[in-house]
TIMIVO-229710 format. One record per atom (N, C-alpha, C, O): atom name; residue number from 1; x, y, z. Coordinates in steps of 0.02 Angstrom, whole numbers, plus 50000, padded with zeros to 5 digits. Layout:
<nodes>
+-------+-----+-------+-------+-------+
: atome : num :     u :     v :     w :
+-------+-----+-------+-------+-------+
:    CA : NUM :     X :     Y :     Z :
...
+-------+-----+-------+-------+-------+
</nodes>
This chain:
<nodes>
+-------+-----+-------+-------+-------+
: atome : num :     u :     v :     w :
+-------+-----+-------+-------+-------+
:     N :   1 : 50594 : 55015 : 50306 :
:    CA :   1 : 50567 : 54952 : 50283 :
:     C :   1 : 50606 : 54923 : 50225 :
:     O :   1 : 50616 : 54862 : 50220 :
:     N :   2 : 50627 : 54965 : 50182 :
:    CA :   2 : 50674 : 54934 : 50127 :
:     C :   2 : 50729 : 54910 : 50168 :
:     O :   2 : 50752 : 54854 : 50157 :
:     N :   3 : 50743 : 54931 : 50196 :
:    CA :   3 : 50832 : 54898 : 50219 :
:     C :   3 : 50808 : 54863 : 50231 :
:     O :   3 : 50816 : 54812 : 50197 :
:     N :   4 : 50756 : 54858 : 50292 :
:    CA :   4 : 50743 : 54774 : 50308 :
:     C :   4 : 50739 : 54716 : 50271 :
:     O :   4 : 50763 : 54660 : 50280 :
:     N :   5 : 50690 : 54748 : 50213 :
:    CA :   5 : 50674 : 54713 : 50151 :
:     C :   5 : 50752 : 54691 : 50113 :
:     O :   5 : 50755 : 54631 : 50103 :
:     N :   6 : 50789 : 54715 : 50101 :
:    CA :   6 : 50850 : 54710 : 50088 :
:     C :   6 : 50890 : 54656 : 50125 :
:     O :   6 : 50906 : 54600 : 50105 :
:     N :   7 : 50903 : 54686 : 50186 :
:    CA :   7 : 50926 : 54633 : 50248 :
:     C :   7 : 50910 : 54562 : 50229 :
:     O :   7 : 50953 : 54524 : 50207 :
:     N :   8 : 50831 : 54542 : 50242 :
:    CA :   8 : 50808 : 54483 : 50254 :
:     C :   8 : 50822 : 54450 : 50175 :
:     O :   8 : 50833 : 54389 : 50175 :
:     N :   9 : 50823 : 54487 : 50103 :
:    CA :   9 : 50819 : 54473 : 50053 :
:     C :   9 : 50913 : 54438 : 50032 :
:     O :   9 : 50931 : 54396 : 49990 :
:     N :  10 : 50953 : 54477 : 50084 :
:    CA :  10 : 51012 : 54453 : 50080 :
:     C :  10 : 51038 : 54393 : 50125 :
:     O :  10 : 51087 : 54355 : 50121 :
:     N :  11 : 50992 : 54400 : 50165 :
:    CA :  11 : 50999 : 54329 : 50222 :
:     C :  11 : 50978 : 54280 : 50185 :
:     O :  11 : 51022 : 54240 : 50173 :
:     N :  12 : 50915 : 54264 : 50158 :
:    CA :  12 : 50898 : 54220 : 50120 :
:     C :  12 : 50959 : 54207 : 50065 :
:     O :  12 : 50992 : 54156 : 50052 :
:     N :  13 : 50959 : 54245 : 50050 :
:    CA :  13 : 51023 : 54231 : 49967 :
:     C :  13 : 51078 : 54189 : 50005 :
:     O :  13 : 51093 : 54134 : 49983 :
:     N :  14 : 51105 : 54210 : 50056 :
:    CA :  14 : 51151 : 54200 : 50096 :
:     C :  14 : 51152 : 54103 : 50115 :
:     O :  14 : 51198 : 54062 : 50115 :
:     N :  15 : 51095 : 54099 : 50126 :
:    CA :  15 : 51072 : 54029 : 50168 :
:     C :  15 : 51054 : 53975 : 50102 :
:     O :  15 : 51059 : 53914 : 50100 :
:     N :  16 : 51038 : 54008 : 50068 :
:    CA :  16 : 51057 : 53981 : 49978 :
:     C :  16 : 51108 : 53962 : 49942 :
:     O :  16 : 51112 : 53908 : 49914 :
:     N :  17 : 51151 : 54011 : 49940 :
:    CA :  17 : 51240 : 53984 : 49926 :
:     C :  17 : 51257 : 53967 : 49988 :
:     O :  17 : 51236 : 53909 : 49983 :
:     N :  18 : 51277 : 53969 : 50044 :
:    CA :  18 : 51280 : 53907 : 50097 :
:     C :  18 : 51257 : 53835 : 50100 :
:     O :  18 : 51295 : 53793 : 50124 :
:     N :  19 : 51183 : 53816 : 50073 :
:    CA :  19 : 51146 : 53758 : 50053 :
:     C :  19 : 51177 : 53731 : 49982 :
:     O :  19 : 51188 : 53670 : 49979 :
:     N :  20 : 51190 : 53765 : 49933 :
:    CA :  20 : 51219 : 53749 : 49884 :
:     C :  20 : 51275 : 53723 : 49896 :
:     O :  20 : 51288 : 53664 : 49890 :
:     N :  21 : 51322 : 53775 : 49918 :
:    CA :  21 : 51402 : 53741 : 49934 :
:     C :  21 : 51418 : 53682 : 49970 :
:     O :  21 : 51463 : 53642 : 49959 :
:     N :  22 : 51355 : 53680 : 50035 :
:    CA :  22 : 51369 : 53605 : 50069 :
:     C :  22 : 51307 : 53542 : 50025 :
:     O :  22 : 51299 : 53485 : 50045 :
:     N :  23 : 51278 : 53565 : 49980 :
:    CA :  23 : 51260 : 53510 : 49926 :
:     C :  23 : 51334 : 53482 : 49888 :
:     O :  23 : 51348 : 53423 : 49880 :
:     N :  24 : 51377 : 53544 : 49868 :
:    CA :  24 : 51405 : 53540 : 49815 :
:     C :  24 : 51493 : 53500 : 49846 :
:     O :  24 : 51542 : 53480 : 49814 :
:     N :  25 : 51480 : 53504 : 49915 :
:    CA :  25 : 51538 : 53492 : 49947 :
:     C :  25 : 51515 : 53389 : 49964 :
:     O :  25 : 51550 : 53340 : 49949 :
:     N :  26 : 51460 : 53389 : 49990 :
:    CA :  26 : 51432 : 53330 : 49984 :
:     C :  26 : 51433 : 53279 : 49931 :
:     O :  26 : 51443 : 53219 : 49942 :
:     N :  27 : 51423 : 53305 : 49874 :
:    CA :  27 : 51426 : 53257 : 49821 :
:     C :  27 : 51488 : 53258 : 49806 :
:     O :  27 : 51503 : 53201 : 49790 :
:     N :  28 : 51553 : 53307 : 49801 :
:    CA :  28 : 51604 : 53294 : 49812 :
:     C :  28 : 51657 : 53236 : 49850 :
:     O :  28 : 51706 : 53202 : 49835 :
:     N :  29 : 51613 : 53246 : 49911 :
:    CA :  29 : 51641 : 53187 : 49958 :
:     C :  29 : 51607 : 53120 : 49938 :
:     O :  29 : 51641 : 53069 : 49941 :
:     N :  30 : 51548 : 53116 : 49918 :
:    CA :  30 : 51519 : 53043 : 49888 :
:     C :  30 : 51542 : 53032 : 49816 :
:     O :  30 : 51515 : 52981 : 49794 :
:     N :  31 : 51583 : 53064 : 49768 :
:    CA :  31 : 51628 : 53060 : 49725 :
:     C :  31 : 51681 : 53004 : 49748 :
:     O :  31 : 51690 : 52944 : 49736 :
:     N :  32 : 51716 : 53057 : 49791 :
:    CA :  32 : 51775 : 53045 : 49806 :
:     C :  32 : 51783 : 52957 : 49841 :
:     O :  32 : 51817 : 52908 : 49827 :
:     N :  33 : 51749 : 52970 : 49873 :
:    CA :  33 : 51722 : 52885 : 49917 :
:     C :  33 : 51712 : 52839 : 49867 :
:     O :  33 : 51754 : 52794 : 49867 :
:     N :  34 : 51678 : 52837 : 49835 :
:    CA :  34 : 51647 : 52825 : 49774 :
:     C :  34 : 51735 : 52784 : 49742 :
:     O :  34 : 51753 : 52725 : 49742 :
:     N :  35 : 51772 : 52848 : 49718 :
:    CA :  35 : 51843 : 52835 : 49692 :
:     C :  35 : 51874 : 52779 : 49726 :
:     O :  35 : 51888 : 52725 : 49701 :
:     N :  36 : 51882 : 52800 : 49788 :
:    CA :  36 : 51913 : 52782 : 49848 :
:     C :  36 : 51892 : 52697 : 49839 :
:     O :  36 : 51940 : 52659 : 49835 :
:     N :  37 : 51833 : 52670 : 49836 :
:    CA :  37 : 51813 : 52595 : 49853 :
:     C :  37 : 51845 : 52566 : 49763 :
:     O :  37 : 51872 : 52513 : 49748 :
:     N :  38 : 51833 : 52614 : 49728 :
:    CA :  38 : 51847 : 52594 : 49661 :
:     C :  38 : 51909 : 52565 : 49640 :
:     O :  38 : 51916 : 52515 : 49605 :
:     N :  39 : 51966 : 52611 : 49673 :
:    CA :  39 : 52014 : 52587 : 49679 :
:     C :  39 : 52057 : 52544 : 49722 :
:     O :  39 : 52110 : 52516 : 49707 :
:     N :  40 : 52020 : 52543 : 49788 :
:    CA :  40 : 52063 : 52484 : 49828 :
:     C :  40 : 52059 : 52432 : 49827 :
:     O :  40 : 52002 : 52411 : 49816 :
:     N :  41 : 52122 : 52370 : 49838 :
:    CA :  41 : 52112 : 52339 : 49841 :
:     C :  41 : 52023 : 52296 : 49871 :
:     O :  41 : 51982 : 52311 : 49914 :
:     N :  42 : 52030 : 52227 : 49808 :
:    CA :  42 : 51956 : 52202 : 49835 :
:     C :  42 : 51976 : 52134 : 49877 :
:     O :  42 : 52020 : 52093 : 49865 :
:     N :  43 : 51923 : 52136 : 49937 :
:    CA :  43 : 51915 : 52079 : 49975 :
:     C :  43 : 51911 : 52007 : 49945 :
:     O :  43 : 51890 : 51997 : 49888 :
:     N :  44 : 51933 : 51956 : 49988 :
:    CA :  44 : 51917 : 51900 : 49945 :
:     C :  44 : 51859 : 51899 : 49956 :
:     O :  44 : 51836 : 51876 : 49905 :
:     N :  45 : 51815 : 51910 : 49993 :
:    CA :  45 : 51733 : 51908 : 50012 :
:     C :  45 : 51712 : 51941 : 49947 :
:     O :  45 : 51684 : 51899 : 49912 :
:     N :  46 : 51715 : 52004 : 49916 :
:    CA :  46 : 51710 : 52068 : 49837 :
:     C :  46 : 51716 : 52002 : 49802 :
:     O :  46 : 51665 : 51971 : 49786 :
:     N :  47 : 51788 : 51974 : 49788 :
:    CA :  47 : 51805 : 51929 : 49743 :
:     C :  47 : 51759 : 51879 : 49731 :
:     O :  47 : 51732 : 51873 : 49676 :
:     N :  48 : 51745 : 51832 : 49793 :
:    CA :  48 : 51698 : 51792 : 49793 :
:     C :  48 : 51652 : 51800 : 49759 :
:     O :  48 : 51630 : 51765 : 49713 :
:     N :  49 : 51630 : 51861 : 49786 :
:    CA :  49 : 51537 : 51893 : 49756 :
:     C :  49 : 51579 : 51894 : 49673 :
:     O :  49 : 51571 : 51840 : 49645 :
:     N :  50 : 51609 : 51932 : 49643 :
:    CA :  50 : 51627 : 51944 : 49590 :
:     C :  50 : 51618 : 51877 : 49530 :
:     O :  50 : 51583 : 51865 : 49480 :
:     N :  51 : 51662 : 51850 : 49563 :
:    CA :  51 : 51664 : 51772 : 49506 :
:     C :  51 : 51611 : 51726 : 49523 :
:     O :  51 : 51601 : 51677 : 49486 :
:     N :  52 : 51568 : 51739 : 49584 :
:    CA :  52 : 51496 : 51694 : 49583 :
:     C :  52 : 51455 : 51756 : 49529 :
:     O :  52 : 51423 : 51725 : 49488 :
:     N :  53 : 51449 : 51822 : 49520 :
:    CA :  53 : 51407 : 51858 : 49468 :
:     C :  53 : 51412 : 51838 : 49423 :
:     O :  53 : 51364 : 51830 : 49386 :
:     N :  54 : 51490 : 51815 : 49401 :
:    CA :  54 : 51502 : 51801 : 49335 :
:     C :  54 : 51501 : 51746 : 49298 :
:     O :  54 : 51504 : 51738 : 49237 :
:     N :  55 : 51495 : 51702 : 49351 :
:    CA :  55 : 51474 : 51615 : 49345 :
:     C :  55 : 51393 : 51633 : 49340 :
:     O :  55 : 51378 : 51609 : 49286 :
:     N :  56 : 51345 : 51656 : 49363 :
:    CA :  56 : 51286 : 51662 : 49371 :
:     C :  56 : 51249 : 51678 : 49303 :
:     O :  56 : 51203 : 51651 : 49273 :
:     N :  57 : 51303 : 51755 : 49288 :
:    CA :  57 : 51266 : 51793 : 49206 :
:     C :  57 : 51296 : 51700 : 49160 :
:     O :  57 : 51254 : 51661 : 49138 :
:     N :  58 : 51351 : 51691 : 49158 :
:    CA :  58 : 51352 : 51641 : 49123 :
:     C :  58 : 51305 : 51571 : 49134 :
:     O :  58 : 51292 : 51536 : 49085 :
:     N :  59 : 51290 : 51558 : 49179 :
:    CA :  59 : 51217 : 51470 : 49183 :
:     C :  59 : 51180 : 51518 : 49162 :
:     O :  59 : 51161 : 51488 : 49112 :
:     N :  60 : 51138 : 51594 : 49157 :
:    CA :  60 : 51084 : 51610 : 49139 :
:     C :  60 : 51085 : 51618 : 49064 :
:     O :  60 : 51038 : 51606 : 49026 :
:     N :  61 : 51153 : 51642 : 49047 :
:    CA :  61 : 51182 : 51646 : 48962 :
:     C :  61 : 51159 : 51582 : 48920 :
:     O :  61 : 51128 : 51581 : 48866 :
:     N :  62 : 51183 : 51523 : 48963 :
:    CA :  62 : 51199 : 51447 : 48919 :
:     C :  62 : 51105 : 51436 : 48932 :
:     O :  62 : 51074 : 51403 : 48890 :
:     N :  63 : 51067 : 51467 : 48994 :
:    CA :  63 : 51002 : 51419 : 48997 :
:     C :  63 : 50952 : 51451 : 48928 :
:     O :  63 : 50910 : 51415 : 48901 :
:     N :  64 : 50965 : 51528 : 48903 :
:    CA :  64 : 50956 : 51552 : 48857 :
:     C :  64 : 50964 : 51529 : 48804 :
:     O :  64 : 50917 : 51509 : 48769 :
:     N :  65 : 51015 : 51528 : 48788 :
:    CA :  65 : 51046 : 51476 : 48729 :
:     C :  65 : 51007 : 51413 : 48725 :
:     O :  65 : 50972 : 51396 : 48678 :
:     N :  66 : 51013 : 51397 : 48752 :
:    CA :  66 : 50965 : 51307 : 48761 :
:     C :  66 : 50902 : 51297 : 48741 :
:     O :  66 : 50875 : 51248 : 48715 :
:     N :  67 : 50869 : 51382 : 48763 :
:    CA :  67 : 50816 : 51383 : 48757 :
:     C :  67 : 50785 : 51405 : 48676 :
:     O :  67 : 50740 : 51389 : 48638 :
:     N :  68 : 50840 : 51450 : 48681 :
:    CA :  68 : 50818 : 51479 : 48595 :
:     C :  68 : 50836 : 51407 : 48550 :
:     O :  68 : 50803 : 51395 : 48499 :
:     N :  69 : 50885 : 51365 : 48572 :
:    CA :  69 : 50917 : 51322 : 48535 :
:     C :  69 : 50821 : 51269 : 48528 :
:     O :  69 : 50788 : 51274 : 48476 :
:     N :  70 : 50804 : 51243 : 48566 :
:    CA :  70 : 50756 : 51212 : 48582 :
:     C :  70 : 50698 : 51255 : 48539 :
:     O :  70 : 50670 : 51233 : 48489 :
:     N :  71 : 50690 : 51310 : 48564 :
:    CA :  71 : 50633 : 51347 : 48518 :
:     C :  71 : 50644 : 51325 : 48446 :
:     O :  71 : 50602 : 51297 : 48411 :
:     N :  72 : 50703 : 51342 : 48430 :
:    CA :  72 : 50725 : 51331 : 48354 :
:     C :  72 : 50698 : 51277 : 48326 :
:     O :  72 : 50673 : 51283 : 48270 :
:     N :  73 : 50697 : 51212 : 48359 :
:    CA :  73 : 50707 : 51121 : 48344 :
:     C :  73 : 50654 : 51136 : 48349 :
:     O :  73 : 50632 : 51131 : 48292 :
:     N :  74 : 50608 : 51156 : 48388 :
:    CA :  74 : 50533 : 51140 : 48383 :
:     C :  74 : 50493 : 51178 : 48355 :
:     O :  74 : 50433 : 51161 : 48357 :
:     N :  75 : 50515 : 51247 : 48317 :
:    CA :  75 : 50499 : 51280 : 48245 :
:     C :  75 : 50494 : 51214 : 48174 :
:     O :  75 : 50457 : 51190 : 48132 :
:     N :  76 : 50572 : 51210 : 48207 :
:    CA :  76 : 50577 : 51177 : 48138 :
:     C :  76 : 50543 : 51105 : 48125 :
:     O :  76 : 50536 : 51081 : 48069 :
:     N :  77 : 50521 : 51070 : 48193 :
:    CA :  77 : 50477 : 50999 : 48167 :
:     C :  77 : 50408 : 51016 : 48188 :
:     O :  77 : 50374 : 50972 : 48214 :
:     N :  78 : 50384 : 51076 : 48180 :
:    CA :  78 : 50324 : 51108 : 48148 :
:     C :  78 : 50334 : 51116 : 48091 :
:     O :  78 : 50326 : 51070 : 48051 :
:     N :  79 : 50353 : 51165 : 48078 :
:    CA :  79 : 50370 : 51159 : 47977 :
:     C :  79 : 50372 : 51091 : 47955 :
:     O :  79 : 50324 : 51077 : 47920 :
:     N :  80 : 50415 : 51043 : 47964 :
:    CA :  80 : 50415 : 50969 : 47945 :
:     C :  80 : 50354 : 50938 : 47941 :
:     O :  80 : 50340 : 50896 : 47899 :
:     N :  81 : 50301 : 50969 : 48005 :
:    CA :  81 : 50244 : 50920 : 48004 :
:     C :  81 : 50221 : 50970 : 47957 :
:     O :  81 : 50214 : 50942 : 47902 :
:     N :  82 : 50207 : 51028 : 47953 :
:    CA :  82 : 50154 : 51056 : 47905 :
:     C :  82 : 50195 : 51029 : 47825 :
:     O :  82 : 50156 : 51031 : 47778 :
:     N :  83 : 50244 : 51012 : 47814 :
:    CA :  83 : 50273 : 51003 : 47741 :
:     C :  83 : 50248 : 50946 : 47724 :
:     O :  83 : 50224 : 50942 : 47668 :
:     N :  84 : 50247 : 50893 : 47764 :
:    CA :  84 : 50229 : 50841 : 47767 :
:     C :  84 : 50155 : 50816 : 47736 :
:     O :  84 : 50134 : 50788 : 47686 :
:     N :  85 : 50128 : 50846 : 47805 :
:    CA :  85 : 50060 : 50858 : 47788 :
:     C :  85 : 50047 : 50860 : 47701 :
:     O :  85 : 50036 : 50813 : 47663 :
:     N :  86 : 50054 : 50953 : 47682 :
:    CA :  86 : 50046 : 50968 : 47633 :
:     C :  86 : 50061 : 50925 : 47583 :
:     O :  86 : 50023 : 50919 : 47535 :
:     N :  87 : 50117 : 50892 : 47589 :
:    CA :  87 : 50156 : 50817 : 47523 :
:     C :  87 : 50085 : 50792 : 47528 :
:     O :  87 : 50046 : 50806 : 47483 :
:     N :  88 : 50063 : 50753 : 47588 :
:    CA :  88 : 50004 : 50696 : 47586 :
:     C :  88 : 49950 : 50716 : 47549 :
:     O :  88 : 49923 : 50685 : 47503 :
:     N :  89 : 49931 : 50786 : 47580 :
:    CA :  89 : 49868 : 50790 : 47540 :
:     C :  89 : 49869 : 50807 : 47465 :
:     O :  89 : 49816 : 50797 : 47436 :
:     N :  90 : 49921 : 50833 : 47425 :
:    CA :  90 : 49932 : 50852 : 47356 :
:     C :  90 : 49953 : 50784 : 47320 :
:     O :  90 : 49938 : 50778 : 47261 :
:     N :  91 : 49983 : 50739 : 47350 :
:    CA :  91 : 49998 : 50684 : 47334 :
:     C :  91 : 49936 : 50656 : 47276 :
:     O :  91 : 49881 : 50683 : 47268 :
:     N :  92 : 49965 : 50589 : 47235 :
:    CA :  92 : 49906 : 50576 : 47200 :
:     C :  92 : 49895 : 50518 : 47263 :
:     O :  92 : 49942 : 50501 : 47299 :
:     N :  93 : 49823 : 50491 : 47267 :
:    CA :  93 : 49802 : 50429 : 47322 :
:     C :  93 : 49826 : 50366 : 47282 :
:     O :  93 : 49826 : 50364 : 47220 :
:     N :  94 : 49846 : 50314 : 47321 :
:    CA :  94 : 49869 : 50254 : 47306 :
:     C :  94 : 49794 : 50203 : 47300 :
:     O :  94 : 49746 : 50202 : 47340 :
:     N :  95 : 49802 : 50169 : 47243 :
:    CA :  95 : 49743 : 50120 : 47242 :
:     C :  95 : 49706 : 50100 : 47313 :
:     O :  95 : 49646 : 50106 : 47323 :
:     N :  96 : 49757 : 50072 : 47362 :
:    CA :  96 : 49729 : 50048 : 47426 :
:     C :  96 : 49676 : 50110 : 47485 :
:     O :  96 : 49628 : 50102 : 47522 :
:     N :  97 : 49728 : 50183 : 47460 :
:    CA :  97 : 49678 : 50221 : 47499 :
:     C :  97 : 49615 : 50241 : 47460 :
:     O :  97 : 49576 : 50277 : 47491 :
:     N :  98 : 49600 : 50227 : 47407 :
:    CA :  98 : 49558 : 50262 : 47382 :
:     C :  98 : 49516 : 50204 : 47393 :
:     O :  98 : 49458 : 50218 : 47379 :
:     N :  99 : 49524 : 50130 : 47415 :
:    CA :  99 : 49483 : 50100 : 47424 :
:     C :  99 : 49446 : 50105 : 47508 :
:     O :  99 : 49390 : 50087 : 47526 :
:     N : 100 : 49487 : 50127 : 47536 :
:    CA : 100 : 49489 : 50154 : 47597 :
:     C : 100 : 49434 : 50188 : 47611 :
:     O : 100 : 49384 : 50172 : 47643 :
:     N : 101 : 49453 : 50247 : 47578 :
:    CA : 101 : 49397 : 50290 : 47567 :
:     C : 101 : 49354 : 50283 : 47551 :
:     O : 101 : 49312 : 50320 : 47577 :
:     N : 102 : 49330 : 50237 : 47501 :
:    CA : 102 : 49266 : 50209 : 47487 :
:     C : 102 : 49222 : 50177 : 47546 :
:     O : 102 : 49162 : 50184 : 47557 :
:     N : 103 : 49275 : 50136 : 47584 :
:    CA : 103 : 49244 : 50079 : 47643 :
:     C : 103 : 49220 : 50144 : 47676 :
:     O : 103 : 49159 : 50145 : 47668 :
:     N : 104 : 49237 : 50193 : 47706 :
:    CA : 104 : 49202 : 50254 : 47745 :
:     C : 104 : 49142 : 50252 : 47727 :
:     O : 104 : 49102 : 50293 : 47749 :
+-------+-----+-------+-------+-------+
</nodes>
């Protein structure tokens, strides 16, 4: 029974580094392929796709920009109105509004 036990314990091991090696031979070859597209020449069809990606990241770059640019302008004529504001009400009142205020 031990040998057997042995036997089957070495078959298994066996079918283990076999599974490993053709893992390890596999990702080798999807390396290599991998290399292989990396370096060859690219299609004008690749090309195409290439400089439409790069036209693309750029209109999404500039619509960003535009946008923060815009956020900015309309930060800043909030602040204007609240500065504003604040002037009016600390202000001293002019004869006419204070008559104003009275007519209320």
């Amino acid at each position: 029974k031990q040998v057997q036990m042995a036997d089957i314990q070495s078959q298994i091991e066996q079918q283990r580094v076999r599974r490993a090696a053709a893992r390890d031979e596999e990702l080798a070859a999807q390396r290599e392929e991998k290399r292989y597209f990396q370096r060859r020449p690219k299609t004008s069809q690749e090309k195409q796709a290439a400089v439409k990606q790069v036209q693309m990241a750029d209109i999404q770059s500039q619509i960003e920009q535009q946008r923060v640019r815009r956020a900015a302008a309309r930060d800043e004529e909030l602040a204007a109105q609240r500065e504003e504001k604040r002037y009016f009400q600390r202000r001293p009142k002019t004869s006419q509004e204070k008559q104003a205020a009275v007519k209320q």
